[in-house]
C-alpha positions as CSV (number, residue, x, y, z in Angstrom):
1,X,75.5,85.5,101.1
2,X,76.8,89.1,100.6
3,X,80.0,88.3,99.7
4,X,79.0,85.6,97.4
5,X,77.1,88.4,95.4
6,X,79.9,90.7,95.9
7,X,81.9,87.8,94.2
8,X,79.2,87.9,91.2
9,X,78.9,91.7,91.1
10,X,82.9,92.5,91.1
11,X,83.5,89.2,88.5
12,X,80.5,91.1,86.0
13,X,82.8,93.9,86.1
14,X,86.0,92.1,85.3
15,X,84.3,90.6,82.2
16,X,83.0,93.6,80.7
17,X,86.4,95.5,81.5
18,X,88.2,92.5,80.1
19,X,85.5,92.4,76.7
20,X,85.0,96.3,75.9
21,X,87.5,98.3,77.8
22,X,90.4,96.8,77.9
23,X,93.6,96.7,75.4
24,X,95.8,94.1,74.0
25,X,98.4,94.1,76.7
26,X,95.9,94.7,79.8
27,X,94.1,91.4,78.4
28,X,97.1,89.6,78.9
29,X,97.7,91.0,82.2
30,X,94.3,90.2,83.2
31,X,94.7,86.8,82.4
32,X,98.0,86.4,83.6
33,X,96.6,87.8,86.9
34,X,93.4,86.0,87.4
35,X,96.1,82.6,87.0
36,X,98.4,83.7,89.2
37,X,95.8,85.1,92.0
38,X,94.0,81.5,91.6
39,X,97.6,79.9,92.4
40,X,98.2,82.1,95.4
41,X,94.5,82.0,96.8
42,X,94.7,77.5,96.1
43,X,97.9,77.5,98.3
44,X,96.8,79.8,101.1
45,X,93.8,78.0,101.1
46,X,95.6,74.2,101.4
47,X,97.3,76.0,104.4
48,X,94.0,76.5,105.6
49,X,94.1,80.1,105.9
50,X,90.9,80.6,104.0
51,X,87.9,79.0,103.4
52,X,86.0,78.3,99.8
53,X,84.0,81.5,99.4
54,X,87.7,83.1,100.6
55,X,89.3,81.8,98.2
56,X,87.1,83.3,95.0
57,X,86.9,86.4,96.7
58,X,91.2,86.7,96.9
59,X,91.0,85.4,93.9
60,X,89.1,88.1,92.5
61,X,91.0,90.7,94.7
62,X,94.2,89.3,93.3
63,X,93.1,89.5,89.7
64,X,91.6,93.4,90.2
65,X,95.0,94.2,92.0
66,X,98.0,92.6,89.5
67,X,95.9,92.3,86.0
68,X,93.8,95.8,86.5
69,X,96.1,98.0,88.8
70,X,100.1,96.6,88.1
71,X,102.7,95.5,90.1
72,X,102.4,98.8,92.7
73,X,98.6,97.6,94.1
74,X,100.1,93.9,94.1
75,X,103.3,94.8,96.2
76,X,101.0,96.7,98.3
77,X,98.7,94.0,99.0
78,X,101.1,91.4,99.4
79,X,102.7,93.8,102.2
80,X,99.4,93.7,103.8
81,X,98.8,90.2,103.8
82,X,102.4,88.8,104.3
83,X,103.3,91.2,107.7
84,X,99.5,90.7,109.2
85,X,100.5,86.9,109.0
86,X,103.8,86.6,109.6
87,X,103.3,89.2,112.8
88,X,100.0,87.0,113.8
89,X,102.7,83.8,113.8
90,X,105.3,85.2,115.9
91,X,103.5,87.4,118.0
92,X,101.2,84.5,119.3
93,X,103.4,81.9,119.3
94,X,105.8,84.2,121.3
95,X,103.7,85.4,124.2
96,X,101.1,81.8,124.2
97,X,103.6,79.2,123.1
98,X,100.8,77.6,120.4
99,X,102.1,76.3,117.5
100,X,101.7,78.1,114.1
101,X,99.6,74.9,112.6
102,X,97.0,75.8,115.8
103,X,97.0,79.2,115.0
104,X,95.4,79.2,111.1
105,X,91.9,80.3,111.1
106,X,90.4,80.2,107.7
107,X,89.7,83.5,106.5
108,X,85.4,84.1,105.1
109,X,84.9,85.6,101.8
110,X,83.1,88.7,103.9
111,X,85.9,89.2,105.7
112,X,88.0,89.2,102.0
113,X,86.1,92.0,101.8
114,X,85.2,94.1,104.7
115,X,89.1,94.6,104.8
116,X,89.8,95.0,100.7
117,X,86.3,96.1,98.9
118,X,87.0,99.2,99.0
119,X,90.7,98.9,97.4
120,X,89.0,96.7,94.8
121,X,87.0,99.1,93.8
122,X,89.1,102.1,93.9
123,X,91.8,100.2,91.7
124,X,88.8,99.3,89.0
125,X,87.9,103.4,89.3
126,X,91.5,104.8,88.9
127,X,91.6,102.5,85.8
128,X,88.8,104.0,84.2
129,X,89.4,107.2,85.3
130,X,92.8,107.4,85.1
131,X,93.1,109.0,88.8
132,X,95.9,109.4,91.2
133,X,93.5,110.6,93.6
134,X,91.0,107.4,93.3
135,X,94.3,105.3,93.4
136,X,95.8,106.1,96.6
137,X,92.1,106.1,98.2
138,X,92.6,102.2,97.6
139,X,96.1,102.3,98.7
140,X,94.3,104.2,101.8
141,X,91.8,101.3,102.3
142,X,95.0,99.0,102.5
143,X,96.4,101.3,104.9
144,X,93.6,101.2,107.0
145,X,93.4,97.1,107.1
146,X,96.7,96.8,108.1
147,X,96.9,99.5,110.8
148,X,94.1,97.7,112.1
149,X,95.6,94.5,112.2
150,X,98.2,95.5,113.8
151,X,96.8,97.2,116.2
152,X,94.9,94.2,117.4
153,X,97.5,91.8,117.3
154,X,100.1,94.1,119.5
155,X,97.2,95.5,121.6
156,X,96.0,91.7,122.4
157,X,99.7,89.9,123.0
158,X,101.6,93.1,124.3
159,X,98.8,95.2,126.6
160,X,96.5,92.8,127.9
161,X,95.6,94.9,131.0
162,X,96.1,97.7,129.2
163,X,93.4,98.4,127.4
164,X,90.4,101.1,127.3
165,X,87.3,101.9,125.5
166,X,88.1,104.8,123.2
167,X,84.7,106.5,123.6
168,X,84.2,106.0,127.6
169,X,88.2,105.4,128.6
170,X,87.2,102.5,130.7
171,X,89.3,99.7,131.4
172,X,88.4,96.7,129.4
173,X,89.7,93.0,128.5
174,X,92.2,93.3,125.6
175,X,90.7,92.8,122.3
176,X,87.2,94.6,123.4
177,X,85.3,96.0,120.9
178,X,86.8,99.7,120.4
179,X,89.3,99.1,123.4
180,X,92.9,100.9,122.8
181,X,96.4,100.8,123.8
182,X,99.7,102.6,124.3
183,X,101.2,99.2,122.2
184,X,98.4,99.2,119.7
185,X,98.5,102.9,118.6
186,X,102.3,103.1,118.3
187,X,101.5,99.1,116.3
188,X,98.7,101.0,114.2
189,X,100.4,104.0,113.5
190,X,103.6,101.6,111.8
191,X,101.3,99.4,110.1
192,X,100.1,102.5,108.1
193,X,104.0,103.8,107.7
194,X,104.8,100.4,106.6
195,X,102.2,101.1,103.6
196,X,103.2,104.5,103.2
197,X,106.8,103.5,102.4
198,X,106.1,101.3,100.0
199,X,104.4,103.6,98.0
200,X,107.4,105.5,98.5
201,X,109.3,103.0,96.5
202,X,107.0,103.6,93.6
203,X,107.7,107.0,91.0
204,X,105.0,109.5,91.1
205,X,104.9,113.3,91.5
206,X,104.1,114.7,94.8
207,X,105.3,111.3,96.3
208,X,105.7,112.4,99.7
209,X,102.0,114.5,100.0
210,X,100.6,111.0,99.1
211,X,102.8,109.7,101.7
212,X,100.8,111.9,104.4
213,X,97.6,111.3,102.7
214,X,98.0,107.1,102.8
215,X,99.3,107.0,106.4
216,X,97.2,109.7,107.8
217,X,94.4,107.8,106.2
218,X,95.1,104.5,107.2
219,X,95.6,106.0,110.7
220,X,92.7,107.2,110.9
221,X,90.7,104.4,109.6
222,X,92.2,102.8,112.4
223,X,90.5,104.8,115.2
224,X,87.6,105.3,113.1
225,X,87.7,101.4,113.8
226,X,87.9,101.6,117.0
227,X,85.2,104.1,118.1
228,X,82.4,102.3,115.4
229,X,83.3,99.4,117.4
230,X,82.8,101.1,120.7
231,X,79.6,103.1,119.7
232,X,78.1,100.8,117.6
233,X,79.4,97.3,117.4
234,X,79.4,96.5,121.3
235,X,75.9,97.9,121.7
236,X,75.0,95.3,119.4
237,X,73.2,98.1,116.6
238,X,71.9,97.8,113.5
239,X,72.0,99.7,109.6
240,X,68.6,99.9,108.6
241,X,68.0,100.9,105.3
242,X,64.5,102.6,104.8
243,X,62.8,100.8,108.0
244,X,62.4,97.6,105.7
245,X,65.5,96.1,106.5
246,X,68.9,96.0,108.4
247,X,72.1,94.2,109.0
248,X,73.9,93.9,112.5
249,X,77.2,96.0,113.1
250,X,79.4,93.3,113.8
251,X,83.3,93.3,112.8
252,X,83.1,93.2,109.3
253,X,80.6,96.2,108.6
254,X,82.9,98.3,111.3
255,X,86.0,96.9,109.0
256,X,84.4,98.0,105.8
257,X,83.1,101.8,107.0
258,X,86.6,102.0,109.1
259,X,88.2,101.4,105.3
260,X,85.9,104.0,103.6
261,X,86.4,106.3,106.2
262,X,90.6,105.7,105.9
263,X,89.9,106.4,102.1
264,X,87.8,109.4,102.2
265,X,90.2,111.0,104.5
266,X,93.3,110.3,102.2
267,X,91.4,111.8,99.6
268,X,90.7,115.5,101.3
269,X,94.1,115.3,102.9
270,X,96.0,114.7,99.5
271,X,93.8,117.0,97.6
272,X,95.2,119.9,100.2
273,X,98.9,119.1,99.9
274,X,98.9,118.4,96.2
275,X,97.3,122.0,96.0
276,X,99.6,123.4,98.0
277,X,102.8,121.7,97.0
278,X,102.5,122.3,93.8
């Protein structure tokens, strides 16, 4: 149900961009967006990698990412999706010998968005806004989802009796909630390089402080992951909001803090060095 009214909420905001904000050419680029993202989510989704609610949410991601933010946010997001899979493929059907049909898990619309509201919202901001600042805290967000992803799917296939709880150091059973590895880091800290470079291949000033930022953000995010999991998500807690209600801290509310965190932390760090490199 939340991400169904995330769908509603982050579609409102299209529109009115789209209706009062937007120009000519970013109408265009809107539309052609919102086609193209429809295309993409339709065939990842007859390859039953998603399922329906998944596929309006990407959708929606998709549209925010090529018709609001450009080809830069598209790249970026592609580079996320594309290696996660192609990684999840080989690595699996490497180390269990299953087939890549058997591997396909269709992807929620929650989990669309544990992993990319934040970079949706971020891109929508730095359009209004016109921020570098808010614009690499969504490139952070990114950062963060595939550092994490990585992380698990090198931590599970290449240390699976090496793993330990990050707030206690315990042994545990690879892919435990806030367990680590030696392969995961070193998989978690490349995920976020991998991000960090392909900013690199976009023009900007100070192109290499918001390399540090993004990768030390996504990083980051990444054991901020980790330990929510460990403190909160295997102790099987809950957000309450004013003592009238609550939601549990499963894997997609650890995913979506992890991201803000990753974001937040890109933003002090880059504020510093643009400061200081000046």
């Amino acid at each position: 149900m939340t991400d169904r009214k995330l769908n509603f909420v982050f579609q409102f905001i299209l529109v009115v961009l789209f209706v009062l904000v937007a120009n000519p050419f970013d109408k265009v680029q809107i539309l052609f967006g919102l086609v193209l993202a429809w295309a993409v989510a339709r065939v990842v989704f007859l390859n039953k990698w998603l399922s329906l609610d998944g596929v309006w949410a990407a959708t929606i991601v998709g549209t925010v990412a090529l018709g609001i933010g450009g080809s830069e946010p598209t790249v970026i997001l592609l580079t996320f999706f594309i290696s996660s899979n192609i990684l999840a493929v080989l690595l699996t059907t490497r180390h269990s010998g299953t087939s890549p049909r058997e591997l396909r898990e269709r992807r929620n619309g929650i989990q669309v968005w544990s992993n990319a509201f934040w970079f949706v919202l971020f891109i929508i901001l730095s359009y209004l806004f016109h921020s570098e600042h808010l614009y690499l805290m969504a490139v952070a967000g990114i950062a963060v989802a595939t550092s994490d992803t990585w992380a698990t799917l090198f931590g599970i296939r290449l240390a699976p009796n090496g793993t330990r709880i990050i707030t206690t150091w315990k042994k545990a059973e690879a892919g435990s909630e806030g367990g680590i590895s030696l392969p995961g880091t070193f998989a978690a800290l490349l995920g976020a390089v991998l991000i960090g470079f392909v900013l690199l291949l976009f023009p900007r000033e100070n192109r290499y402080a918001a390399l540090i930022a993004v990768v030390t953000g996504g990083f980051s995010g990444c054991m901020v992951d980790s330990y929510l999991g460990a403190a909160f998500q295997s102790q099987n807690r809950f957000f309450s909001v004013g003592g009238n209600s609550s939601w549990p801290i499963g894997n997609d509310m650890v995913n979506w803090l992890a991201t803000g965190a990753g974001a937040v932390i890109c933003l002090i760090l880059y504020t510093i060095l643009d400061y200081v490199l000046v």
